[in-house]
Structures are given as C-alpha cells and as structure tokens.
VEXTORSE-359636 format. One record per residue (C-alpha): residue in one letter; x, y, z; chain. Coordinates in steps of 0.1 Angstrom, whole numbers, plus 5000, padded with zeros to 4 digits. Each point is the difference from the previous one (the first is absolute). Example, Ala and Ser with C-alpha at 12.3 -4.5 7.8 and 13.67 -1.06 7.14 Angstrom:
BEGIN
{martor = A, px = 5123, py = 4955, pz = 5078, padren = A} .
{martor = S, px = 5014, py = 5034, pz = 4993, padren = A} .
***
This chain:
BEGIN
{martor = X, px = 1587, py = 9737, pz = 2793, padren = A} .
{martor = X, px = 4980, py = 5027, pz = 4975, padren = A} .
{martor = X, px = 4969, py = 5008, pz = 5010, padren = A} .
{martor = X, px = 4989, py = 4996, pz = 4964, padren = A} .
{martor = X, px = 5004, py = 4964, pz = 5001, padren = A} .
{martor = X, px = 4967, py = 4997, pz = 5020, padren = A} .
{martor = X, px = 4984, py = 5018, pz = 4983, padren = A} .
{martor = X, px = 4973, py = 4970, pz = 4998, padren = A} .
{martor = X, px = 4996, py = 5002, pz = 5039, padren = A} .
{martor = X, px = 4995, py = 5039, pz = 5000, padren = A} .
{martor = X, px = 4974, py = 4996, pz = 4975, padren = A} .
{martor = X, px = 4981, py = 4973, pz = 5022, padren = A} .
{martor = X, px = 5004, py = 5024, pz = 5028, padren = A} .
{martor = X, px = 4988, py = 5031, pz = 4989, padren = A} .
{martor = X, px = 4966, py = 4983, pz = 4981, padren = A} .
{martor = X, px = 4993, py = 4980, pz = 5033, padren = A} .
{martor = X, px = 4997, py = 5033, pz = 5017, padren = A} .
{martor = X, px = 4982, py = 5011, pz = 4977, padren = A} .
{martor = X, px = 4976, py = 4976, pz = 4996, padren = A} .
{martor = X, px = 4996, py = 4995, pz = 5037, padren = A} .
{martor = X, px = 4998, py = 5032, pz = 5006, padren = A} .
{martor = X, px = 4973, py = 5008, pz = 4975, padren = A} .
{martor = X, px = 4978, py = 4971, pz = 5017, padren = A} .
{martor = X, px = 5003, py = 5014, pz = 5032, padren = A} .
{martor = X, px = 4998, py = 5038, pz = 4991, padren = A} .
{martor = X, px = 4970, py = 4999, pz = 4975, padren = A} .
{martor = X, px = 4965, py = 4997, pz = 5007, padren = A} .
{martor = X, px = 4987, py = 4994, pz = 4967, padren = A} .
{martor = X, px = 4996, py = 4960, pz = 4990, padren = A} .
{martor = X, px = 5010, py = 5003, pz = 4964, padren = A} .
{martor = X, px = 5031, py = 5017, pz = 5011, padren = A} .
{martor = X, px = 5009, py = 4976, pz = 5027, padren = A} .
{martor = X, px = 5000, py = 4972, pz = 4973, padren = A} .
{martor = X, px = 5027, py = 5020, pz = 4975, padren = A} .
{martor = X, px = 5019, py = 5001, pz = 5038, padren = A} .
{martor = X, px = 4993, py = 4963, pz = 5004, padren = A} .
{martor = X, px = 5017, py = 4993, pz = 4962, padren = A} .
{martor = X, px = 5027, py = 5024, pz = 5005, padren = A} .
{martor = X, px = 5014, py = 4982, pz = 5030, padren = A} .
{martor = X, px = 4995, py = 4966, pz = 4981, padren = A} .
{martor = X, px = 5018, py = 5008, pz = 4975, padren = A} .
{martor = X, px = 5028, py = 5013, pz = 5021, padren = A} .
{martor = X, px = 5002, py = 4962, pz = 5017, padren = A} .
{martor = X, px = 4997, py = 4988, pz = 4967, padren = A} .
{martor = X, px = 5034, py = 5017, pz = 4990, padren = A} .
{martor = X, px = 5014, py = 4988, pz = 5032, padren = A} .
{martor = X, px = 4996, py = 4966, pz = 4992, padren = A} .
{martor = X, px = 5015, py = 5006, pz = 4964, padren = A} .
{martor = X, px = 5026, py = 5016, pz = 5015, padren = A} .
{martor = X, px = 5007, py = 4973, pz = 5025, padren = A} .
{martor = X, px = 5003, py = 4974, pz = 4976, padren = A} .
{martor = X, px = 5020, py = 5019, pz = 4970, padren = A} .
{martor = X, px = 5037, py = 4982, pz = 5004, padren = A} .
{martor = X, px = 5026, py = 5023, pz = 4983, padren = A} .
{martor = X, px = 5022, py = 4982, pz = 4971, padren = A} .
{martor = X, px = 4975, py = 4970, pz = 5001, padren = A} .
{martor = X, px = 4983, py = 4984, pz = 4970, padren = A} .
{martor = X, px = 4966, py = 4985, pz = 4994, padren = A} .
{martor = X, px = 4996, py = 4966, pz = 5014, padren = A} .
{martor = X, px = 5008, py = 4984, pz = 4967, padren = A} .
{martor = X, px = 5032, py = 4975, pz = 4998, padren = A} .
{martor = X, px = 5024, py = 5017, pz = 4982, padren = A} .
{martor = X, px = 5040, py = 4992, pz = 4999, padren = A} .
{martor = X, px = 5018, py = 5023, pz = 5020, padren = A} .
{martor = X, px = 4973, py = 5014, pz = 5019, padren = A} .
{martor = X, px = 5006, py = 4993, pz = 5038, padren = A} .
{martor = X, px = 4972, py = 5026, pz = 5016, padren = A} .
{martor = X, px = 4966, py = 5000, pz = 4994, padren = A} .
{martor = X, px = 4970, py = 5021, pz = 5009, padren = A} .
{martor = X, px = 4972, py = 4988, pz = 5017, padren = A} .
{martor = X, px = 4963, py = 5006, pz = 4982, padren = A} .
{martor = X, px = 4980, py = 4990, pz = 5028, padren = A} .
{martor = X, px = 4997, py = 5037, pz = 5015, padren = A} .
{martor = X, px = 4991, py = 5008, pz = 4966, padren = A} .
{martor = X, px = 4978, py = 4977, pz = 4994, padren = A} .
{martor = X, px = 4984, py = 5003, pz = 5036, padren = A} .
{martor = X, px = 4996, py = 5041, pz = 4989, padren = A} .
{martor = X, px = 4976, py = 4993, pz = 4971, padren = A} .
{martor = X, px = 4985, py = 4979, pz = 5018, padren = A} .
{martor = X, px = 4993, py = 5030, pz = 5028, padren = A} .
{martor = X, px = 4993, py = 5022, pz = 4974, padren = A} .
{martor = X, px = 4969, py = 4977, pz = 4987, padren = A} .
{martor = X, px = 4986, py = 4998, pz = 5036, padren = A} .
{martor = X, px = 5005, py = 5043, pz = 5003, padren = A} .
{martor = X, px = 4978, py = 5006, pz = 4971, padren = A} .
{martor = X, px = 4976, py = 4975, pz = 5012, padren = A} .
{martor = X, px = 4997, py = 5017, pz = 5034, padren = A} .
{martor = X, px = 5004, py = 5036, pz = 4985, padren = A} .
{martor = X, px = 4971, py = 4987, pz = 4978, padren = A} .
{martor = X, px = 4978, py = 4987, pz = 5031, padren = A} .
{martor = X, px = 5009, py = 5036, pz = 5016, padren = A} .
{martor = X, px = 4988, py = 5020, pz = 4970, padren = A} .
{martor = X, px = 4966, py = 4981, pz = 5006, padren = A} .
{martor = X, px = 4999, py = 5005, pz = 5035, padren = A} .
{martor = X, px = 5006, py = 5037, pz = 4997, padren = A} .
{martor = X, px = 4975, py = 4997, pz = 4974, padren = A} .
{martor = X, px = 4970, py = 4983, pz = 5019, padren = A} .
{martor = X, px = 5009, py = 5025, pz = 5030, padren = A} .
{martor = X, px = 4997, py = 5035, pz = 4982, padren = A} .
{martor = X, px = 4969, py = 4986, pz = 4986, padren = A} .
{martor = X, px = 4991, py = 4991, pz = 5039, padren = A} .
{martor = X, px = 5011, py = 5031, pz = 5017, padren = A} .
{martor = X, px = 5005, py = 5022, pz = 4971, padren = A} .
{martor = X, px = 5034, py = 5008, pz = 5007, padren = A} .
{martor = X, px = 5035, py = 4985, pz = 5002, padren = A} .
{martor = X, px = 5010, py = 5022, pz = 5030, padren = A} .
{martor = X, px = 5013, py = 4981, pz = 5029, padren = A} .
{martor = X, px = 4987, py = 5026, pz = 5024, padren = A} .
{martor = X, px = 4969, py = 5007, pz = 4980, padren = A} .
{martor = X, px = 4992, py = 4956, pz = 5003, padren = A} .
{martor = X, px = 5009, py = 5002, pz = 5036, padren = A} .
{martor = X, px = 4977, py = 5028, pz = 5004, padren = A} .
{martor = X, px = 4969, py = 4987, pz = 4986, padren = A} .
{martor = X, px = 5005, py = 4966, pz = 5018, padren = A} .
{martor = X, px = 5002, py = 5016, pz = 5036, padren = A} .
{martor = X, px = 4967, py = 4992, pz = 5022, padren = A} .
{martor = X, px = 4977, py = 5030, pz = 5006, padren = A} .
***
C-alpha cells in the first residue's frame, strides 16, 4: 500500500482541519464562513472520492464493459454545492445586517455589546 494512493483521503483530512479549525479559532464572522466553505468542500471531495470506482465506465451500455461507476454521489455533490452557495449567500446577509447592527463582525466585540449592564 503507497501512501500516494490516498492521496484523496489526505486531502479531505487536512482541509477538514482546517476548516474546522478556522470556525472554532476565529472570531471574526466573515472568516468563520470561508472556515465553514472550506470544510464543505473537503466533504464534498470525500463523497467524490467515495464513489470514484477505478477501471469503471460511465453508466452507458457498452459491449465489453462489465464495471460501471456510480453518478449518484456525483450527482448528490452538485446538488450540495447549490444548497452551500445558498447558505453562504444567507450568511453573507446575516453578517451584513449584523455589522450594520453592532458595527462590527467581531465575535467578542457582538458578545460584548450584548452583555447586560
């Protein structure tokens, strides 16, 4: 086994961290949103990944062709990717509303100007 041949599953890996870890780490909203698309996009390639079948064909009946891939994780992805630009889109206009509410897109600084007196 070559580490190389996962090289799919590494990728996933390392830009789930990432994105997980820019969510958790940041404070600032706008940030926390590319953190938000970065770890989608790593389950996205998981998914591709997961249904990729090495030696197959497309589904189309063909003599001689015994395996086949399957486009439903493919076709499940764009699907995903629609809905994440929606919600990235509904997130850009929440960030929106709420710097022109608080002035800011700090966390802590949102946090701090909702405490009681």
């Amino acid at each position: 086994m070559d580490v190389f041949s996962y090289f799919n599953y590494w990728v996933v890996v390392v830009l789930m961290m990432l994105g997980f870890f820019i969510v958790i780490a940041r404070g600032n909203l706008v940030k926390k949103l590319i953190g938000l698309n970065i770890f989608q996009t790593s389950v996205f390639i998981l998914y591709i990944s997961i249904g990729n079948v090495s030696g197959g064909a497309a589904p189309i009946l063909e003599e001689g062709v015994a395996l086949y891939s399957n486009p439903l994780p493919h076709v499940l992805i764009l699907t995903a990717i629609v809905v994440g630009i929606a919600t990235t889109a509904v997130g850009l206009a929440l960030v929106v509303r709420i710097h022109a509410a608080y002035d800011s897109v700090e966390e802590s600084e949102i946090l701090a100007q909702d405490e009681p007196c």
